[in-house]
C-alpha positions as CSV (number, residue, x, y, z in Angstrom):
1,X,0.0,0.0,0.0
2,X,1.4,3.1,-0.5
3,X,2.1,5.7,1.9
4,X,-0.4,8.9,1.7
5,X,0.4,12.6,1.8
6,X,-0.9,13.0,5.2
7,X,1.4,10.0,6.6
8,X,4.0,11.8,5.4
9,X,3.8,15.0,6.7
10,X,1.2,15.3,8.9
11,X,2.7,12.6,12.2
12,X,6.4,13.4,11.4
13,X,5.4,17.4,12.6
14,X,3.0,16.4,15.4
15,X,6.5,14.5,17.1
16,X,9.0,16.8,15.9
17,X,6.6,19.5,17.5
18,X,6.3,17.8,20.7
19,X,10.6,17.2,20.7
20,X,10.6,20.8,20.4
21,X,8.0,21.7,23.0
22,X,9.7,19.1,25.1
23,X,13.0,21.4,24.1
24,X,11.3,24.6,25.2
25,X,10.5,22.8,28.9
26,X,14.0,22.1,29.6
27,X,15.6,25.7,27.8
28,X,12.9,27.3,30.8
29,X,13.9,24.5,33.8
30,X,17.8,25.4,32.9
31,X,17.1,29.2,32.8
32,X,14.7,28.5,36.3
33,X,17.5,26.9,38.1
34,X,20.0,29.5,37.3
35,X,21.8,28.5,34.0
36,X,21.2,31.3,32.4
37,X,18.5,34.2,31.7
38,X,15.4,33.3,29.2
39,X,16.5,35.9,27.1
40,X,20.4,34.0,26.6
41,X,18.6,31.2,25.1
42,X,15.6,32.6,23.1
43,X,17.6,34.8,21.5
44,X,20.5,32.5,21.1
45,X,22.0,32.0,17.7
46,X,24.5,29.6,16.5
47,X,26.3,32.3,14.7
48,X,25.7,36.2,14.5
49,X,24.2,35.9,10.9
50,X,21.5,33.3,11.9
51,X,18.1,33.7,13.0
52,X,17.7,33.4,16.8
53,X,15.8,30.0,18.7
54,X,12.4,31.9,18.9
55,X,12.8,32.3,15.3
56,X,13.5,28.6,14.9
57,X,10.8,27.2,17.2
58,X,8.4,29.7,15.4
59,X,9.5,28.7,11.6
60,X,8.5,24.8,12.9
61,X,5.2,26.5,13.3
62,X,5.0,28.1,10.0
63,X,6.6,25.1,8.1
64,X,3.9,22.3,9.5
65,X,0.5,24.2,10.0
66,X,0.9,27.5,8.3
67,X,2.3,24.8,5.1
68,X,-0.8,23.5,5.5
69,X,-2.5,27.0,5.5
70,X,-1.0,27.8,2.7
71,X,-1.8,24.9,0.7
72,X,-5.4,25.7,1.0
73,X,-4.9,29.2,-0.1
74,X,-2.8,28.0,-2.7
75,X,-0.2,30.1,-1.3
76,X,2.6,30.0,0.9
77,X,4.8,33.6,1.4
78,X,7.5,33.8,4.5
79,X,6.1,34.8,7.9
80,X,7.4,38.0,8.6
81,X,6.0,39.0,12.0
82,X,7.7,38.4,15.0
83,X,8.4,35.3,17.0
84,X,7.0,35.1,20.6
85,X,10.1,36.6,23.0
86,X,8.7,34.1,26.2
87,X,8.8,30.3,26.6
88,X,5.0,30.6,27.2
89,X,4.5,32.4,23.7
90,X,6.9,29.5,22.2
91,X,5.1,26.8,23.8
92,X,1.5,28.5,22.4
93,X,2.5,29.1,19.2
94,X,3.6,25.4,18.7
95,X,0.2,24.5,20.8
96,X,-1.7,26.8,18.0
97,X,0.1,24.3,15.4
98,X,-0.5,21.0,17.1
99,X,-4.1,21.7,17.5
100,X,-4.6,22.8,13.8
101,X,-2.5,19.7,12.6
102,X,-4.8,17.3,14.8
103,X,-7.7,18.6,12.9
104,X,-6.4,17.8,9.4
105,X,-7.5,14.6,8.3
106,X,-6.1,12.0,5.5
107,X,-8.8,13.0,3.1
108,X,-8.6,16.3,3.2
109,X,-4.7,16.3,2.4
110,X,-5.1,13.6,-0.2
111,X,-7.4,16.3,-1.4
112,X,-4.6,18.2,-2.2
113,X,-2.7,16.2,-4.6
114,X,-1.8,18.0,-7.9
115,X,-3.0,21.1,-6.3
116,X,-1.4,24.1,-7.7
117,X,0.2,26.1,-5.4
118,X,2.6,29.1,-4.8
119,X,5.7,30.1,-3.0
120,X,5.7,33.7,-3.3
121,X,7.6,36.5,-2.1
122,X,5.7,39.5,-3.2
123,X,7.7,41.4,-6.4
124,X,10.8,39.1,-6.2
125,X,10.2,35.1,-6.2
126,X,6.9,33.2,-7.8
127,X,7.5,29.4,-7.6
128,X,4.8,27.0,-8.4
129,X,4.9,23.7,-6.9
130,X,2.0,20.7,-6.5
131,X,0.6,20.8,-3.1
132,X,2.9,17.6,-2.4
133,X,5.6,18.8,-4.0
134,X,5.5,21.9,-2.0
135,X,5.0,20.2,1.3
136,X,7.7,17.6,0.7
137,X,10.3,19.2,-1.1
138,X,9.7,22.6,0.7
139,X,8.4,22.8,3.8
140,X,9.1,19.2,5.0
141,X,12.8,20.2,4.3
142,X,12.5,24.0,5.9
143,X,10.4,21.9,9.1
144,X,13.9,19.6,9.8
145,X,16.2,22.8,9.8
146,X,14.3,24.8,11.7
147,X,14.0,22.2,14.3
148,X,17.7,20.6,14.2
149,X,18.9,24.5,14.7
150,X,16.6,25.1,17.4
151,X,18.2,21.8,19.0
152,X,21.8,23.0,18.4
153,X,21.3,26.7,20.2
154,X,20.1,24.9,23.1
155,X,23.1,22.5,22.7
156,X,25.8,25.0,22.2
157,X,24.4,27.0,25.0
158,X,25.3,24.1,27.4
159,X,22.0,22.7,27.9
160,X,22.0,18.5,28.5
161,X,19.7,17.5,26.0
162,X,20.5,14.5,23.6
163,X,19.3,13.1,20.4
164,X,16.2,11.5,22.0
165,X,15.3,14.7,23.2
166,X,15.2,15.6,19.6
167,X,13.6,12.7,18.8
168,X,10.7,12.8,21.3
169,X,7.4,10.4,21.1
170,X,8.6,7.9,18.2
171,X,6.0,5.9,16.9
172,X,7.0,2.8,17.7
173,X,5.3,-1.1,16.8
174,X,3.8,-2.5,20.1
């Protein structure tokens, strides 16, 4: 049987977002026990030209639901506002895109196959993709870096966290 559109998209975000709301819990209990001040790790960066962990935990946001979003609209454009500046603003905005990728169902994105859609940046980049095209050669892609960098701040800013902390609830046989 082969695997649908929602199988894989839709579970791979749901854990990925729960690794990094599980990432999010331990940034605040290190900051709460004295390792550092909230603002040392939301606004860490790995390097002075990259986007800070807020920005990270919000892109993994943008790149599972608002992909979804977008594919209904038939258009996807960058999320330009700011990220949440508070681990409570983190963990809603990845509670915001939990909650609206437990309502999508398997029919509704294997609805979407050979959809036409859009990356746009307004005046400067058009690019047309399928809907799956877009969510597995785009956004899928764009969801992994945003939440392997957020992972590495926290890393490189001395928190214990390991791979299975990245890999939170795997979906594993019984």
């Amino acid at each position: 049987m082969p695997i649908s559109l929602y199988d894989a998209f839709v579970p791979s975000c749901l854990q990925l977002l729960g690794s990094v709301g599980g990432l999010i819990d331990k940034a605040e209990a290190h900051c709460s026990s004295g390792g550092c001040a909230p603002d040392d790790l939301i606004g860490g960066r790995l390097y002075e030209d990259m986007l800070d962990f807020a920005y990270q935990v919000k892109s993994c946001a943008v790149h599972s639901a608002g992909a979804i979003q977008g594919v209904r609209e038939g258009q996807f454009s960058p999320d330009m506002s700011e990220p949440p500046n508070t681990f409570e603003g983190l963990k809603h905005r990845l509670a915001t895109a939990i909650s609206a990728l437990e309502a999508v169902s398997e029919e509704e994105m294997e609805g979407f196959l050979g959809k036409d859609m859009h990356f746009i940046i307004p005046g400067r980049i058009d690019r047309p993709f399928t809907a799956e095209n877009f969510l597995l050669s785009f956004s899928q892609p764009n969801f992994y870096f945003h939440a392997t960098t957020a992972y590495g701040i926290l890393r490189m800013k001395g928190l214990k966290i390991g791979k299975i902390d990245y890999l939170g609830a795997m979906r594993i046989s019984a």
